[in-house]
C-alpha positions in Angstrom: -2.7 -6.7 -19.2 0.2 -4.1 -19.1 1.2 -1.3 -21.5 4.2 0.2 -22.1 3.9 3.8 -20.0 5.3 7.0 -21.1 3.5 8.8 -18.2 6.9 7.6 -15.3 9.0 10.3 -14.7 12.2 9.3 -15.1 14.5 8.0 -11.8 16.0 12.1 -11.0 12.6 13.4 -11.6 11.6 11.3 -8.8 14.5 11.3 -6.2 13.9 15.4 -6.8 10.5 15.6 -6.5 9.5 13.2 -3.8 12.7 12.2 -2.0 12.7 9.0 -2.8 14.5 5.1 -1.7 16.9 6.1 -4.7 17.7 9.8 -4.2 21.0 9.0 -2.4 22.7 7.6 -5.7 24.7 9.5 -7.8 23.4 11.4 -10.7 24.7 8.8 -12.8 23.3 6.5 -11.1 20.0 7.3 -11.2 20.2 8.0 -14.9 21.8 4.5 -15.2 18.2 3.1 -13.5 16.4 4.7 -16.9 18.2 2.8 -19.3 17.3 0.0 -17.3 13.8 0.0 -16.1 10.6 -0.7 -18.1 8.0 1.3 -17.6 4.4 0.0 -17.5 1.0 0.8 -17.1 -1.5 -1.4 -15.1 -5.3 -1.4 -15.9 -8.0 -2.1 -12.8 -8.1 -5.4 -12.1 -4.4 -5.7 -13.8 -1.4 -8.3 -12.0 1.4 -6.4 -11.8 2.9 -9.9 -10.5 0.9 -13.0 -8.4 2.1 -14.7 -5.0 4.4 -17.7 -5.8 5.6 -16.3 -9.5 9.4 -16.2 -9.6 10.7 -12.7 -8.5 11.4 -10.6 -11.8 11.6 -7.4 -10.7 11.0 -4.2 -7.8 8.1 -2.2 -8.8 8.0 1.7 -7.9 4.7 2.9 -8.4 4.0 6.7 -10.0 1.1 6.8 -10.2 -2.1 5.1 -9.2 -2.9 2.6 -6.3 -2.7 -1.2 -6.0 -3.7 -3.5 -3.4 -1.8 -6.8 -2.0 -3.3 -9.9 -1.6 -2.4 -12.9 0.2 -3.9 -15.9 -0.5 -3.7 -19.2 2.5 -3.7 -22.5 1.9 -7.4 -23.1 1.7 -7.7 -20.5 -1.3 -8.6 -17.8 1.2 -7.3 -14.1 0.3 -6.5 -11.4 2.9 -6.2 -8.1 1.9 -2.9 -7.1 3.3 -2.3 -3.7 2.2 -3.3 -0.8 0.0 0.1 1.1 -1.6 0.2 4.1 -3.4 2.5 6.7 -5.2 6.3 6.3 -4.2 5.5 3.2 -2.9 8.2 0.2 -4.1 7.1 -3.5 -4.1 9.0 -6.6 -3.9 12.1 -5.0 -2.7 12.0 -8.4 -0.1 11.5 -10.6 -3.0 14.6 -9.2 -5.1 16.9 -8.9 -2.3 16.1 -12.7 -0.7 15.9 -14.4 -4.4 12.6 -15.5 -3.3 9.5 -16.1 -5.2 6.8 -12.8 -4.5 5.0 -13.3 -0.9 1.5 -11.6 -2.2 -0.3 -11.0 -5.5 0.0 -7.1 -6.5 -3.6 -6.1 -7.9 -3.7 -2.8 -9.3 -7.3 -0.6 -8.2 -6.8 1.9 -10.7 -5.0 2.9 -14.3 -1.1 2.8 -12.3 1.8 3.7 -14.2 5.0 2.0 -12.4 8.9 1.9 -13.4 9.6 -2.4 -13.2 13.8 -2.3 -12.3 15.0 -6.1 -12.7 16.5 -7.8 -9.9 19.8 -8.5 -10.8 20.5 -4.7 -11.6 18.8 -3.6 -8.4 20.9 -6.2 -6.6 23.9 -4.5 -8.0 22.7 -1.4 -7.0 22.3 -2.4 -3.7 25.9 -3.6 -3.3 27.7 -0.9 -4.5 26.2 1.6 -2.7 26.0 1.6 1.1 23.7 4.4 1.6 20.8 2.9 -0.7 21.4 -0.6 1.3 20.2 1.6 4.3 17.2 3.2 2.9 16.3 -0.4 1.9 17.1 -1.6 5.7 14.9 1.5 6.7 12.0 0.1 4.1 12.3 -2.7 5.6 12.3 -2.2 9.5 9.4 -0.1 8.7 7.1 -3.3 7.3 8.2 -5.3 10.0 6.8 -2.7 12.6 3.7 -2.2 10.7 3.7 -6.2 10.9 4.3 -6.0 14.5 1.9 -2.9 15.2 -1.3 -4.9 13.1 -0.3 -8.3 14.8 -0.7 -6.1 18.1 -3.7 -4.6 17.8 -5.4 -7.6 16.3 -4.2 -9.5 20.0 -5.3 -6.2 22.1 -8.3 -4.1 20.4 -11.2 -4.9 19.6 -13.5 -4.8 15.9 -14.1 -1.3 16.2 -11.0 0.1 17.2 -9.7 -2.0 15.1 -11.9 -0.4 11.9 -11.5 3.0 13.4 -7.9 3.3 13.2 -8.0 1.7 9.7 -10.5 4.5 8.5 -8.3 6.8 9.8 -5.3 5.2 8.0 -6.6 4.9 4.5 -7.8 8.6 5.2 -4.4 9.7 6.1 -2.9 8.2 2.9 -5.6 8.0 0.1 -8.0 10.7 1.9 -9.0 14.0 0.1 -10.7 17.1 1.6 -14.6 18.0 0.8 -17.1 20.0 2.1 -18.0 17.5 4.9 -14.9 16.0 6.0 -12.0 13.4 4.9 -13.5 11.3 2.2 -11.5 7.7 1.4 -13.0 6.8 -2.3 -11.3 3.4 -2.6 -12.7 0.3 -4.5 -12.4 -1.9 -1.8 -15.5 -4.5 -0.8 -16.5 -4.5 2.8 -14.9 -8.3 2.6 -11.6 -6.7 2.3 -12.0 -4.5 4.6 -12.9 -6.9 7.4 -9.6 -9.3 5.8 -7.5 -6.1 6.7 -8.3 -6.3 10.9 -9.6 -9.8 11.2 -13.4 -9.8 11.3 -16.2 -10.7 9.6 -18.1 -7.9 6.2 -21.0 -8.1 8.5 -19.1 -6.9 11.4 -17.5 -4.3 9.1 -21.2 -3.0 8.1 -22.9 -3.1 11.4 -20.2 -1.0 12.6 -20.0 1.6 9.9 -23.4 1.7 10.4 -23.1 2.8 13.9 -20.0 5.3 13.3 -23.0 7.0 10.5 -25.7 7.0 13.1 -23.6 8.6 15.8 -22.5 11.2 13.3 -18.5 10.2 12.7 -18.9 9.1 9.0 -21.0 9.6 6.0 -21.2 6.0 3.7 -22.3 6.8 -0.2 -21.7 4.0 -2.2 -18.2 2.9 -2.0 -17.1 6.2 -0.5 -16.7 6.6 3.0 -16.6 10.2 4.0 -14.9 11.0 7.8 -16.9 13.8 9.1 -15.5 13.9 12.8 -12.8 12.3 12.7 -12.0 13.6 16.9 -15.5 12.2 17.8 -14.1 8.6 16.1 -11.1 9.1 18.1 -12.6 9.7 21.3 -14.6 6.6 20.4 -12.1 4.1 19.5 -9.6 5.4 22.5 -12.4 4.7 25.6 -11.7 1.1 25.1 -7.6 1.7 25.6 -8.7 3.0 29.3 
């Protein structure tokens, strides 16, 4: 269930702190965005939309982290992403017209700005240098598409759960006393979804990064204590 949030900064707070997709419009502009947006915030477990549901809106999240999920045609889900802060979703959707592609799950109270499509169509239209951040957005998906299809064809499980350690540690990592540690709630099942392999695949091989001293597994949180060790790991089998 979603709340009206007062915790969004508005759209020139953001395009000033963080250098965000909308920090190339005009002042006015982005002030226009605040008398037009609805600001929301998304408990654990919350939808901030579901795959197939009629495209409403582009959300820019502020705060918080939210998963997408995929679901196939034999009620299977994949977990295809995890998104953050600054992160926009269903910019794809609102440009194409198109119903959403994945189901937005939110992991954690996230407070997000929802801009409706037509007005962010507009936005688009009119101003030439926000159509190419968008483009930018975009061609960057499609080589993360291209980079996951690629290593999914080329490496194998555990490089393929190596590098993903080292991704969610790059984005939702935070420093303590014994390395990088990624706190996410994320099940081992969705884990293995993310590079194409079974959760008992996913555990035997954490299992052995803990044993040979790259990680540290407490609960849910996953703690990277040498992270060159896992790289020298993962990168033997390139050679």
């Amino acid at each position: 269930m979603s709340l009206e949030s007062e915790n969004c900064f508005s759209c020139v707070q953001c395009s000033s702190n963080f250098d965000h997709i909308f920090s190339s419009l005009p002042l006015k502009e982005q002030k226009n965005i605040d008398s037009h947006r609805q600001t929301k915030i998304f408990h654990k477990g919350d939808f901030l939309f579901q795959q197939g549901q009629d495209c409403h809106g582009v959300y820019c999240i502020s705060s918080g982290k939210v998963k997408l999920v995929k679901e196939g045609e034999k009620g299977k889900q994949s977990l295809l992403r995890i998104t953050g802060s600054k992160d926009i979703l269903g910019i794809r959707g609102s440009l194409l017209q198109k119903p959403y592609s994945a189901s937005a799950i939110a992991l954690e109270t996230t407070h997000v700005c929802c801009i409706p499509c037509d007005f962010f169509r507009n936005l688009a239209a009119n101003h030439p240098k926000l159509s190419m951040n968008l483009a930018c957005e975009m061609a960057i998906s499609l080589t993360q598409a291209e980079d996951k299809i690629s290593n999914l064809l080329n490496q194998n499980v555990k490089q393929r759960l190596g590098h993903l350690l080292i991704s969610l540690s790059a984005s939702f990592g935070y420093e303590e006393k014994m390395g990088h540690t990624i706190d996410l709630p994320v099940t081992r099942a969705e884990m293995a979804s993310m590079i194409g392999t079974s959760p008992e695949s996913v555990m035997r091989i954490l299992s052995e990064f803990e044993q040979k001293g790259y990680s540290r597994i407490n609960k849910k949180k996953i703690t990277i204590v040498d992270q060159e060790k896992l790289l020298e790991e993962i990168e033997y089998f390139d050679h």
